[in-house]
Structures are given as structure tokens and as C-alpha cells.
C-alpha positions, 0 to 999 in steps of 0.5 A: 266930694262929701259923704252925701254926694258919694253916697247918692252917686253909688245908689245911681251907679247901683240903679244903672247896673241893675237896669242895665242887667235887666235889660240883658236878662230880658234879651237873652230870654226872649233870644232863647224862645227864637230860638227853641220856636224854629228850632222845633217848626224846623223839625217839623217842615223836615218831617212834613218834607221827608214824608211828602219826598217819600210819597212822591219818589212813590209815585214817581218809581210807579210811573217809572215802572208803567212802560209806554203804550205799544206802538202797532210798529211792535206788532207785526203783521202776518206776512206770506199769506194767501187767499184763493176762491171757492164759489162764494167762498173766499178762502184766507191762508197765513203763517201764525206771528209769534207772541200775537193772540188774534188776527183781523181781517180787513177787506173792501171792493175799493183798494184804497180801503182803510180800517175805518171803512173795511168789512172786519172780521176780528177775534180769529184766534188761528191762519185761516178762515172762511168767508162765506156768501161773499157776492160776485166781484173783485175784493181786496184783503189785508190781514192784522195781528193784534196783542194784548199787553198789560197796561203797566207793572202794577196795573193788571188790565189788559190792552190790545195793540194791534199791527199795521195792515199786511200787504193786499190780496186780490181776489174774484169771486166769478159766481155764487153758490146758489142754495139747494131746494127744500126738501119734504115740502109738505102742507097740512090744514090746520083746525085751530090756527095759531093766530086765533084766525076764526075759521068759516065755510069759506077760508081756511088755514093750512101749515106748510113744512120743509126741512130746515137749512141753516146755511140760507138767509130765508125761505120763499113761498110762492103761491098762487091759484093755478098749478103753474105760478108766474109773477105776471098772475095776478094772484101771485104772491110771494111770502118771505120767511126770514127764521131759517130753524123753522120747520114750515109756515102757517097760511091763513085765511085762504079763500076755499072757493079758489085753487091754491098752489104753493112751492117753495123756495130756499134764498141766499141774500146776495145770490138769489133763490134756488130751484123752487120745490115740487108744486103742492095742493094746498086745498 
């Protein structure tokens, strides 16, 4: 080979082995950015992952923490009670459960009741109560504890979880107590009535009082033209005054041509009227 042959090869050889080592500098740059590039996004998701584990094993120690809703079957209700009657009064007797805060009472004319269906009676904070103006007939009474337990370690809220019914108890209730009369029934005519009624020589207004009894549902003021009132006048009428704190009622526009007489009476809705009170003139 001459000089100039050997010459050219060599340039060629010299190109070849720049391109080739350009090739390989390019290569390991590019492989040297893949790598940095997940290297730093690696970094990254396990920061977002650690943060994102942490929160959620937060979450799940909470839940962890809140204990299930009571079941009624952790509360116990009262055992060893007793009922027993007093006119219309039904009187119910227990043994306080420990741990629970207040009671129930259930109670029905039907023994198949429910707690649905029941007359209740709740917030009774003690072993006994009264039920008052009960009217005549058989009942059945069953008693339930009730609790109140947080809803959880980190929530303060309170929940009531109450027991299952105790067992029955059956009373009769033969008779009722029939309120006592009105005492000091009195009447006063009245000059300027309070419903602006316009007096005129032939009406007038009178107010009739009594002492009040709290304990009854109303009054009754039977009235009528003659000293000796019976439903079957005529004229007989009878007022119903449903607000037991008061102190008398006021009558207005009575005819003064006619007589008027008036008793009154005190009334107990499920068992009836007293003894009505003396007979007053109202004219």
C-alpha cells in the first residue's frame, strides 16, 4: 500500500472512532438524566407515600379507638319491682341498676304492647314513681333502664342506650278519685266587663270565683233559671273552664228579666265531676 492509500485509511479509521465515541457520550449522558429523573420522582412518591400512610394509619387508630354502639343487652333492666293501686293512682316500686342514669315506663291496657305502642313515661331519674288519674281498668307495666355512653374516645357526644323492657306487671285500678268541690264560690256583678260586653237595662255581666285546685282538668258552671238546675230544663246550660289556676269565670249578657242560678263544679277527665257546690243567686 503507498503513502496515500495508508494515509486515507487512517483519516477513516480516525473518523470512525470519533463517531463511534460520540455515540457513546451521547448515550451515557441521556442514561445519566434516566437515571437522575426517577431517581428524584422516587423521592418524591415515597415522601407522598409516607405522608399519605401516616394520615390514613391516623384515621384508622381513631376508628380503632371508637367502640361499637352499645347493644340494649349491656344495659340491664330493673328486676324485682312492684306495682300496686291507690284509687287512681298506680303506684311503681324498683331496685336502682347500677351504672344506668334514668328509667322508663312502659304501660298499656293491651298485654301484647310494644314500645311503640305504649303510654311512656321517661327521664325518671330514681325507683319509684306515681302515676296519677289513671281511669278504671286493667294495666300492664314494664319498666326499662337507660344509659348514656360517649360515642367514642375522641368525640365527647353522649347517646342513650336503653335496656330491653323488665318483666310485667299487672294491676286494676277498680275505682277513681273523684275531685273535691270548689270551695268559697262566690259571684260579683261586674260594671265594666272585661270583653268590652255594653251593659243595657236589660243584661248584665257577673264574675263567678272559687278557689283553685290544681290537681283537676277543669271546672264546670252549671247555670240555669231556677234554684234547682237539671239538664233536662230547658235553659240548662253547662260552662266548661279548661285553665285550672283560675280563680273564678266571668258571665256576660245574662237576661235580667229571668232568674239565674249557678253551681259549680270541679271535673276530672277520666273520672267525672264532683259534688257540685252550694247553689248562688246570681242576679
Amino acid at each position: 500500500m503507498d503513502s496515500k492509500n495508508r494515509y486515507i485509511l487512517i483519516v477513516i479509521i480516525i473518523i470512525i472512532i470519533i463517531i463511534l465515541l460520540c455515540i457513546i457520550v451521547k448515550r451515557k449522558t441521556k442514561d445519566k438524566k434516566n437515571d437522575d429523573e426517577p431517581k428524584v420522582h422516587v423521592l418524591d412518591a415515597i415522601k407522598t407515600v409516607s405522608k399519605t400512610k401516616k394520615k390514613t394509619s391516623s384515621v384508622s387508630k381513631i376508628d380503632e379507638s371508637t367502640p361499637q354502639k352499645k347493644t340494649s343487652d349491656e344495659v340491664k333492666p330493673p328486676t324485682n319491682g312492684n306495682v300496686s293501686v291507690d284509687g287512681s293512682s298506680i303506684f311503681a316500686y324498683w331496685p336502682d341498676v347500677e351504672g344506668v342514669d334514668t328509667y322508663t315506663i312502659y304501660y298499656s291496657d293491651k298485654p301484647d304492647f310494644t314500645k311503640d305502642n305504649a303510654r311512656i313515661i321517661s327521664n325518671i331519674d330514681k325507683g319509684d314513681f306515681v302515676i296519677n288519674k289513671v281511669p278504671q281498668g286493667t294495666y300492664y307495666i314494664r319498666i326499662s333502664s337507660t344509659k348514656f355512653v360517649k360515642k367514642g374516645t375522641l368525640d365527647p357526644r353522649r347517646e342513650e342506650v336503653e335496656s330491653e323492657m323488665s318483666d310485667m306487671h299487672t294491676v286494676k285500678v277498680d275505682k277513681c278519685n273523684l275531685p273535691s268541690t270548689p270551695t268559697n264560690v262566690n259571684r260579683e256583678l261586674i260594671v265594666s266587663p272585661s270583653n268590652n260586653h255594653q251593659n243595657d237595662d236589660n243584661h248584665f255581666d257577673v264574675f263567678i270565683s272559687w278557689d283553685p285546685d290544681t290537681t283537676v282538668d277543669a271546672y264546670l258552671i252549671h247555670l240555669n233559671h231556677t234554684e234547682h238546675p237539671s239538664s233536662n230544663d230547658s235553659d240548662f246550660s253547662v260552662i266548661r273552664v279548661d285553665d285550672v289556676n283560675s280563680t273564678g269565670h266571668e258571665l256576660n249578657g245574662l237576661d235580667i228579666t229571668k232568674k239565674w242560678y249557678a253551681t259549680v263544679s270541679a271535673f276530672i277527665d277520666h273520672c267525672g265531676p264532683s259534688e257540685p257546690s252550694a247553689i248562688i243567686n246570681l242576679n
